[in-house]
C-alpha positions in Angstrom: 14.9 137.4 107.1 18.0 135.4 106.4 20.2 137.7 109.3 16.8 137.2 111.8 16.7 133.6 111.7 20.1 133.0 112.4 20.2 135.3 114.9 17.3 133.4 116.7 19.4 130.3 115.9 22.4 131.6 117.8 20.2 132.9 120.6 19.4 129.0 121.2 22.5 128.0 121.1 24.2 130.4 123.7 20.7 130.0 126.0 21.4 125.7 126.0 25.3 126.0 126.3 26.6 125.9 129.9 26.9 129.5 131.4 30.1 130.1 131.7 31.7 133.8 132.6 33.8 135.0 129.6 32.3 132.4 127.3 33.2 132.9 123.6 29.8 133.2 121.7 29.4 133.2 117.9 27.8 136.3 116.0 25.8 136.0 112.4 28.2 138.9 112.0 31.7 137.1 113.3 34.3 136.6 110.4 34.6 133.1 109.0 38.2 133.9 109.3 38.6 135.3 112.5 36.7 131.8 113.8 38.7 129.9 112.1 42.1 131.3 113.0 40.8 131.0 116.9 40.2 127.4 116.2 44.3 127.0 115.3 43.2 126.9 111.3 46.4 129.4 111.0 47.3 133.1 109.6 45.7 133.9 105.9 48.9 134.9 104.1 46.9 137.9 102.0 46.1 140.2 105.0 47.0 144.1 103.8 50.1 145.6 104.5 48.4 148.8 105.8 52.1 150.6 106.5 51.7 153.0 103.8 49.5 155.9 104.6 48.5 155.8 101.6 46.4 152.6 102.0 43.2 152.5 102.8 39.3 151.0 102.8 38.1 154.0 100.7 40.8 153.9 98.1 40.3 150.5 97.5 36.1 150.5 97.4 36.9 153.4 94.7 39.0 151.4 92.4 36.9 147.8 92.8 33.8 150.3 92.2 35.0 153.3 89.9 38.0 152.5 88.5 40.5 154.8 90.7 41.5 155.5 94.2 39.0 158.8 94.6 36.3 157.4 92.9 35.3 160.4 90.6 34.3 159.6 86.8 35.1 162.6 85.1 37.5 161.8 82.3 39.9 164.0 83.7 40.2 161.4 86.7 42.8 159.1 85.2 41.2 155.2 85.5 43.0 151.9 86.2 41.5 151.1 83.0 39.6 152.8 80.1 37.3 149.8 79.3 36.1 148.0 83.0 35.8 148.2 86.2 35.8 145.1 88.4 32.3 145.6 89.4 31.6 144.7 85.4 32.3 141.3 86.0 32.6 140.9 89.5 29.0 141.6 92.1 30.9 143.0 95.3 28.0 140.9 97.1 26.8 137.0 97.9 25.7 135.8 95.2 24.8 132.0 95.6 22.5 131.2 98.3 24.5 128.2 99.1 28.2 128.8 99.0 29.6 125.1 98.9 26.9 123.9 95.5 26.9 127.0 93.2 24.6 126.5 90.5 23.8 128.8 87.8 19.8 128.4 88.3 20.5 128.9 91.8 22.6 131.8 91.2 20.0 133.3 88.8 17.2 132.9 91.3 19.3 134.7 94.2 20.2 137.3 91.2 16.2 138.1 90.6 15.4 137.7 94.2 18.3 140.6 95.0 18.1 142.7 92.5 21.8 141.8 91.4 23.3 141.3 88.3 23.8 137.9 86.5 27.7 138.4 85.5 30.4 135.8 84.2 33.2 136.5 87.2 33.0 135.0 90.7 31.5 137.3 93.0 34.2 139.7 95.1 32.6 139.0 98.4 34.5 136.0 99.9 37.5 136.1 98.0 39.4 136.6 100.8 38.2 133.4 101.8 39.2 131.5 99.2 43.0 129.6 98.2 43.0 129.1 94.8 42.0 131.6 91.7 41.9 131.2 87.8 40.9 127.9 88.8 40.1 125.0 85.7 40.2 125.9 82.4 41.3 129.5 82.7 44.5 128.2 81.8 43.8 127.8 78.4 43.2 131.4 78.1 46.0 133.0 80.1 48.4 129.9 79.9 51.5 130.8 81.9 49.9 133.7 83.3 48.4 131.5 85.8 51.0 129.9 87.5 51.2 133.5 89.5 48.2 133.9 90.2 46.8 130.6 90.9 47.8 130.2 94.3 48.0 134.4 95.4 45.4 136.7 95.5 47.7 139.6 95.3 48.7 137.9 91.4 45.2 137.4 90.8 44.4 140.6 91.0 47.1 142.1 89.1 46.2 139.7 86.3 42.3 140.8 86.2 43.7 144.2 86.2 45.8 143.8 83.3 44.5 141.1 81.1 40.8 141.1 82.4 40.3 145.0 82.7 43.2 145.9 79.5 44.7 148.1 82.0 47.5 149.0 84.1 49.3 146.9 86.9 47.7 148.4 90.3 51.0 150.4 92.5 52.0 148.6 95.4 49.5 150.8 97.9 46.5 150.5 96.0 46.7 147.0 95.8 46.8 146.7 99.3 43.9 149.1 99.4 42.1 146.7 96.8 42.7 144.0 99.7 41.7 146.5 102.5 38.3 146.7 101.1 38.0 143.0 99.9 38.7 141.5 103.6 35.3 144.4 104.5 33.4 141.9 102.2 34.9 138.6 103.3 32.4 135.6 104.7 30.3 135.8 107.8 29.1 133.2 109.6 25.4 134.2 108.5 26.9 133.4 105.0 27.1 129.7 105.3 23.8 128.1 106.1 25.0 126.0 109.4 22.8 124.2 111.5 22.0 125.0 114.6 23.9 121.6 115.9 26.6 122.6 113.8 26.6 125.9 115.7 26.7 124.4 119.1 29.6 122.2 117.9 31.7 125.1 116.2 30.6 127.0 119.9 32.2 123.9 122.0 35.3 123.6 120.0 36.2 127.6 120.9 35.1 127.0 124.2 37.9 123.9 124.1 34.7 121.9 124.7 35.4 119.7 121.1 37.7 119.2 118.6 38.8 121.8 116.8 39.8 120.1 113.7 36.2 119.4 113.4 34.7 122.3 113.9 37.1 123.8 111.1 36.2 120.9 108.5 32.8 122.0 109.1 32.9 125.5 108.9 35.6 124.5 105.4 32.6 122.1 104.4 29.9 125.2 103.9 32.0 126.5 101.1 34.4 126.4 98.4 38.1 127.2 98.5 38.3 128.2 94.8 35.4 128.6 91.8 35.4 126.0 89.4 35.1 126.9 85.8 34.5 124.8 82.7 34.7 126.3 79.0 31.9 124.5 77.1 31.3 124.4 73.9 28.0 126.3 71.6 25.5 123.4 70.6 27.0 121.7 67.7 23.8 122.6 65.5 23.2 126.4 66.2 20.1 125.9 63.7 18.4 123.1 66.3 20.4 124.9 69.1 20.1 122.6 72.6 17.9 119.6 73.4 15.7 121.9 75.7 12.9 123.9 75.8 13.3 127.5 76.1 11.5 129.4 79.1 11.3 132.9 77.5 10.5 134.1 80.9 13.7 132.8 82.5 15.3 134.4 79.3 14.2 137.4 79.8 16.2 138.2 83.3 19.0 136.7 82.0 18.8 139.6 79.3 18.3 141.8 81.4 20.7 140.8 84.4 23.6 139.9 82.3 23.5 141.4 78.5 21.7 144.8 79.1 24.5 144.9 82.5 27.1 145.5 79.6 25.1 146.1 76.8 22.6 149.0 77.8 23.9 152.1 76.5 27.2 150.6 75.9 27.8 150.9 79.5 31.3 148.7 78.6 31.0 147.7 75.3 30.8 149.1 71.7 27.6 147.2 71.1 24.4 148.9 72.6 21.2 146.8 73.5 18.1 148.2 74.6 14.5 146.9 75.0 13.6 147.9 71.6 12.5 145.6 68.5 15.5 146.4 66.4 17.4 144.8 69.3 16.2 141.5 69.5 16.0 141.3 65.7 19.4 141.9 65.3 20.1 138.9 67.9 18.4 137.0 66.4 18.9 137.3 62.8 23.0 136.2 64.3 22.2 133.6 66.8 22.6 130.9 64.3 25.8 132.3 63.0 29.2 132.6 63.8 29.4 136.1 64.8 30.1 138.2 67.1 26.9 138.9 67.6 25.5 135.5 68.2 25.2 135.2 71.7 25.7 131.3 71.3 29.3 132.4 69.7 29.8 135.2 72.6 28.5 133.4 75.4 30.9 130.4 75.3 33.9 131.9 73.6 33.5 135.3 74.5 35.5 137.9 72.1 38.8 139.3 72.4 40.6 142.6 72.3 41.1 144.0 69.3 43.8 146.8 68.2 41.7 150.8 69.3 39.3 148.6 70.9 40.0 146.9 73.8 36.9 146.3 75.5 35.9 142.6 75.0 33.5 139.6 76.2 34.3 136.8 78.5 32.9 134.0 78.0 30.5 132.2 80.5 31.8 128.9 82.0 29.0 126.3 82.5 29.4 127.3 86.3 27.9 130.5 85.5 25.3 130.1 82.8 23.7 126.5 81.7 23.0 125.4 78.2 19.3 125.2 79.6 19.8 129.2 80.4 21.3 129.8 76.8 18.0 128.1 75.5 16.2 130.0 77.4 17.8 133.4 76.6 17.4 132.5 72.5 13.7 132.0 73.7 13.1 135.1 74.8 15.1 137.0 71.7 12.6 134.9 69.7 9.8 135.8 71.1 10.5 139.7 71.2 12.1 139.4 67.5 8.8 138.0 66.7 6.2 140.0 68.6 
């Protein structure tokens, strides 16, 4: 529906502009960046180098989704990593429904209405969009590590590869694939909820009808350059927990979005949850305590590698899941330790 209405929108907007031969009209499917380098916004630094044969869309879809460039997952096919894959962390699609306001009930309520998992990393799609990475307090838990990376997405994605994913550094080509198939997911214009003045006013400005500084603020105003992200503490009482009142309901996607995404059949972890009883006793016999198994303790500290076993947790900021969703998720183990 979303991709009909705008297209209507647009049709609107080219039909009331003056009709002019070889006039530039915009697309729902144009590029965010390809507009906003015709408005004079300048060259994105991260483009692939594509002079390497080897490089390519399909090499780098296979790592971002399997783990290697040929996107088998036999054991014989040697991984980036043994533990992850980006797509454990990362969706490879939109995931808020308005880019410059991310919320984390938002973000849920697009997850359920899409079918899409409910994860602790910034979605993939639009990265290429953005300046900064590692933003906020990511620097407590990399520390220098994010000098790099904070300002290039080529660093950024070596340091999710190594630290993140406990796996190699990508070679030279497949990182450049890696960007190859990350700038197939970058931002349309469909992506960022403009009005249909706002569409006329970007359309002048490449027609050299308005000011092009303007129309770029706009388009730069729909969303955000980096992801903010706040580490947040457990409530100080786990026995009272948070001054909310569970939804069980709303708990109940969030366990099965996010904890069974990682959880179910130990897809990437050690610890396997499944819809049975046992499952949500064992939660919640730990919630209160200060386990690894508590998902108060996991969900705002995450856990870290160990020695033989690699595969963590990260934490969620409070960007990505709310106390009110934590209360909401103990609801839910509650009610299905109870029933």
């Amino acid at each position: 529906m979303r991709s009909v209405s705008i297209i209507f929108v647009l049709s609107i907007v080219a039909y009331f502009l003056p009709q002019v031969e070889h006039r530039k009209v915009i697309a729902p499917e144009d590029a965010v960046a390809s507009i906003l380098t015709e408005l004079g916004d300048g060259e994105i630094d991260h483009l692939p180098d594509t002079s390497n044969p080897k490089v390519s869309v399909e090499a780098g879809k296979n790592i971002v989704l399997f783990g290697n460039v040929d996107g088998k997952t036999s054991v014989a096919s040697k991984k980036q990593s043994k533990h992850f894959v980006c797509t454990s962390c990362h969706n490879v699609v939109k995931e808020n429904p308005d880019l410059s306001k991310p919320s984390p009930e938002a973000r849920l309520d697009y997850a359920i209405k899409n079918k899409i998992p409910f994860l602790q990393g910034t979605a993939l799609y639009g990265a290429v969009n953005r300046t900064s990475f590692y933003n906020g307090d990511y620097e407590k838990k990399y520390g220098d590590l994010v000098e790099a990376a904070r300002n290039n997405l080529r660093e950024a994605i070596q340091l999710c590869a190594v630290e993140c994913s406990q796996g190699r550094a990508l070679k030279s080509w497949e990182l450049e694939s890696v960007l190859s198939y990350l700038w197939t997911i970058d931002l349309k214009i469909e992506d960022l909820n403009l009005s249909p003045d706002q569409l006329v006013q970007i359309s002048e400005a490449l027609n050299e009808e308005m000011d092009k500084a303007k129309a770029i603020k706009i388009i730069k105003s729909k969303y955000l350059p980096n992801s903010p992200a706040n580490f947040v503490d457990p409530p100080t009482n786990r026995e009272e927990g948070f001054a909310y009142q569970g939804n069980p309901e709303n708990g109940k996607w969030i366990y099965e979005l996010s904890c069974q995404h990682c959880h179910e059949k130990k897809r990437y972890s050690h610890f396997n949850l499944d819809d049975t009883k046992h499952s949500f006793k064992h939660l919640n016999k730990h919630i209160t305590r200060y386990t690894r198994y508590s998902v108060y303790q996991v969900t705002r500290y995450g856990t870290s590698p160990k020695n033989f076993k690699r595969a963590y947790m990260p934490q969620y900021t409070k960007e990505k899941m709310s106390n009110q969703q934590l209360a909401d998720l103990r609801a839910y183990i509650e009610s299905r330790a109870d029933s």
